[in-house]
N, C-alpha and C positions, 0 to 999 in steps of 0.2 A: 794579667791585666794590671797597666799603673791607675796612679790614681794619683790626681794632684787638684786639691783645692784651690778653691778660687778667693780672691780679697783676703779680708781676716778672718778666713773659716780654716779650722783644723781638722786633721782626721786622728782619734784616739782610737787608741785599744785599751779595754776596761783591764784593769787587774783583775786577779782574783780574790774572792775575800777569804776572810783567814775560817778554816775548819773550826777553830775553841774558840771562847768566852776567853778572856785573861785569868776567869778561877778553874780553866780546866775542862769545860763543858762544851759536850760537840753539839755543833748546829745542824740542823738535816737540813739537805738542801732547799725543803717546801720552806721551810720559814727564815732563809736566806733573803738579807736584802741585797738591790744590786748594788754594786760595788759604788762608791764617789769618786776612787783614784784610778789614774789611768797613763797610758804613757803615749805621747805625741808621735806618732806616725808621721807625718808630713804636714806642713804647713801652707800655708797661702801666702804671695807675693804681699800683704800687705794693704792699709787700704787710704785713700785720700785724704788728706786733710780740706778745710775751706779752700784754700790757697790752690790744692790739685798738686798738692806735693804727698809723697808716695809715704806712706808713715809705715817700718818695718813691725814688724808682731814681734813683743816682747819671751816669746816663746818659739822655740824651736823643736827639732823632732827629738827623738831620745827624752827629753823631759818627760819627769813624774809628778802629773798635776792633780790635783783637787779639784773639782767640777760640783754643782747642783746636782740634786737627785733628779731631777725631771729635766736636765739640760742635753741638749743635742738632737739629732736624727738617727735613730736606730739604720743599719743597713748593713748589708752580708756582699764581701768581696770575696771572690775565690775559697766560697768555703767558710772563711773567716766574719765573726762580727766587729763590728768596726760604729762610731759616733762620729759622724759628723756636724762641728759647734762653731759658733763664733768666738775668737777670742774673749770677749766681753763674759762671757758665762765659767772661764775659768776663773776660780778661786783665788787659785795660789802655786807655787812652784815650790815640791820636795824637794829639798837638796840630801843627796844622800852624805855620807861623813868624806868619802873620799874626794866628793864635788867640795866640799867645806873646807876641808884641805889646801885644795887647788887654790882658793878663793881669799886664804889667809897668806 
Protein backbone atom coordinates (compact mmCIF):
# COMPACT_ATOMS: atom_id res chain seq x y z
CA UNK A 1 0.00 0.00 0.00
CA UNK A 2 1.34 3.80 -0.91
CA UNK A 3 0.64 6.45 1.22
CA UNK A 4 0.85 10.11 0.44
CA UNK A 5 -0.03 12.86 2.73
CA UNK A 6 -2.03 15.59 2.18
CA UNK A 7 -1.18 19.64 2.44
CA UNK A 8 1.59 20.22 4.99
CA UNK A 9 1.27 16.91 6.74
CA UNK A 10 4.29 14.51 6.84
CA UNK A 11 4.57 10.90 7.22
CA UNK A 12 7.73 9.92 9.75
CA UNK A 13 9.21 6.95 10.91
CA UNK A 14 10.54 7.16 14.58
CA UNK A 15 14.22 6.20 15.08
CA UNK A 16 15.15 4.12 17.52
CA UNK A 17 16.62 5.30 20.80
CA UNK A 18 19.99 4.52 21.87
CA UNK A 19 20.22 1.07 24.27
CA UNK A 20 23.06 3.16 27.08
CA UNK A 21 23.23 6.25 29.08
CA UNK A 22 26.36 8.24 27.70
CA UNK A 23 28.13 6.65 31.22
CA UNK A 24 27.55 3.20 29.90
CA UNK A 25 24.21 2.15 31.56
CA UNK A 26 21.56 0.10 29.53
CA UNK A 27 18.05 1.14 29.63
CA UNK A 28 15.35 -1.64 29.58
CA UNK A 29 12.92 -1.17 27.43
CA UNK A 30 9.81 -0.46 30.17
CA UNK A 31 11.42 2.76 31.14
CA UNK A 32 12.32 3.71 27.56
CA UNK A 33 11.05 6.85 26.22
CA UNK A 34 9.71 7.28 22.75
CA UNK A 35 12.09 8.39 20.66
CA UNK A 36 11.69 12.61 19.41
CA UNK A 37 13.94 11.86 16.04
CA UNK A 38 12.67 10.50 13.20
CA UNK A 39 13.11 10.33 9.53
CA UNK A 40 10.50 11.81 6.72
CA UNK A 41 8.98 9.20 4.72
CA UNK A 42 6.92 11.20 2.36
CA UNK A 43 5.73 14.45 2.38
CA UNK A 44 2.61 16.64 1.34
CA UNK A 45 2.27 18.80 -1.72
CA UNK A 46 2.41 21.85 0.35
CA UNK A 47 -0.15 24.24 1.81
CA UNK A 48 -1.83 27.79 0.71
CA UNK A 49 -0.82 30.88 1.62
CA UNK A 50 -3.66 34.02 2.04
CA UNK A 51 -3.07 34.83 -1.68
CA UNK A 52 -3.96 30.62 -2.66
CA UNK A 53 -0.32 30.44 -3.69
CA UNK A 54 0.90 26.79 -2.97
CA UNK A 55 3.77 27.28 -0.33
CA UNK A 56 6.36 24.09 -0.67
CA UNK A 57 7.33 22.32 3.04
CA UNK A 58 10.71 23.09 4.01
CA UNK A 59 11.30 19.49 4.56
CA UNK A 60 11.56 16.56 2.45
CA UNK A 61 11.59 12.78 2.64
CA UNK A 62 14.87 11.20 3.74
CA UNK A 63 15.25 14.05 6.41
CA UNK A 64 16.32 13.32 10.02
CA UNK A 65 13.98 15.48 12.07
CA UNK A 66 13.27 16.43 15.75
CA UNK A 67 9.58 16.42 16.57
CA UNK A 68 7.65 17.08 20.11
CA UNK A 69 7.08 14.26 22.40
CA UNK A 70 3.26 14.26 22.06
CA UNK A 71 3.37 15.43 18.33
CA UNK A 72 1.66 13.64 15.53
CA UNK A 73 -1.02 10.62 14.80
CA UNK A 74 0.23 7.35 15.69
CA UNK A 75 -0.67 4.73 12.81
CA UNK A 76 0.56 1.23 11.40
CA UNK A 77 1.03 0.80 7.52
CA UNK A 78 1.91 -2.58 6.27
CA UNK A 79 3.00 -3.84 9.41
CA UNK A 80 5.07 -0.93 10.10
CA UNK A 81 4.64 2.17 12.58
CA UNK A 82 4.66 5.36 11.07
CA UNK A 83 3.47 9.38 12.65
CA UNK A 84 1.48 11.27 10.85
CA UNK A 85 2.20 15.53 11.67
CA UNK A 86 2.13 18.65 10.33
CA UNK A 87 5.03 20.33 9.35
CA UNK A 88 4.54 23.08 11.99
CA UNK A 89 5.38 20.38 14.95
CA UNK A 90 8.72 19.68 13.62
CA UNK A 91 11.49 21.03 15.47
CA UNK A 92 14.29 21.14 13.40
CA UNK A 93 16.34 19.33 10.58
CA UNK A 94 19.52 16.90 11.52
CA UNK A 95 21.99 17.38 9.14
CA UNK A 96 24.25 14.52 9.17
CA UNK A 97 28.30 15.56 8.47
CA UNK A 98 28.22 14.30 4.98
CA UNK A 99 24.93 16.47 4.30
CA UNK A 100 27.39 19.39 5.86
CA UNK A 101 29.65 18.58 3.56
CA UNK A 102 27.53 18.85 0.65
CA UNK A 103 26.29 22.29 2.08
CA UNK A 104 29.98 23.94 2.38
Amino acid sequence: MKFRPLHDRILVRRLEAEEKTAGGIIIPDTAKEKPSEGEVVAVGSGRRDDTGKLVELDVKAGDRILFGKWSGTEIKLNGQDYLIMKESDVMGVIDTPSEAKKAA
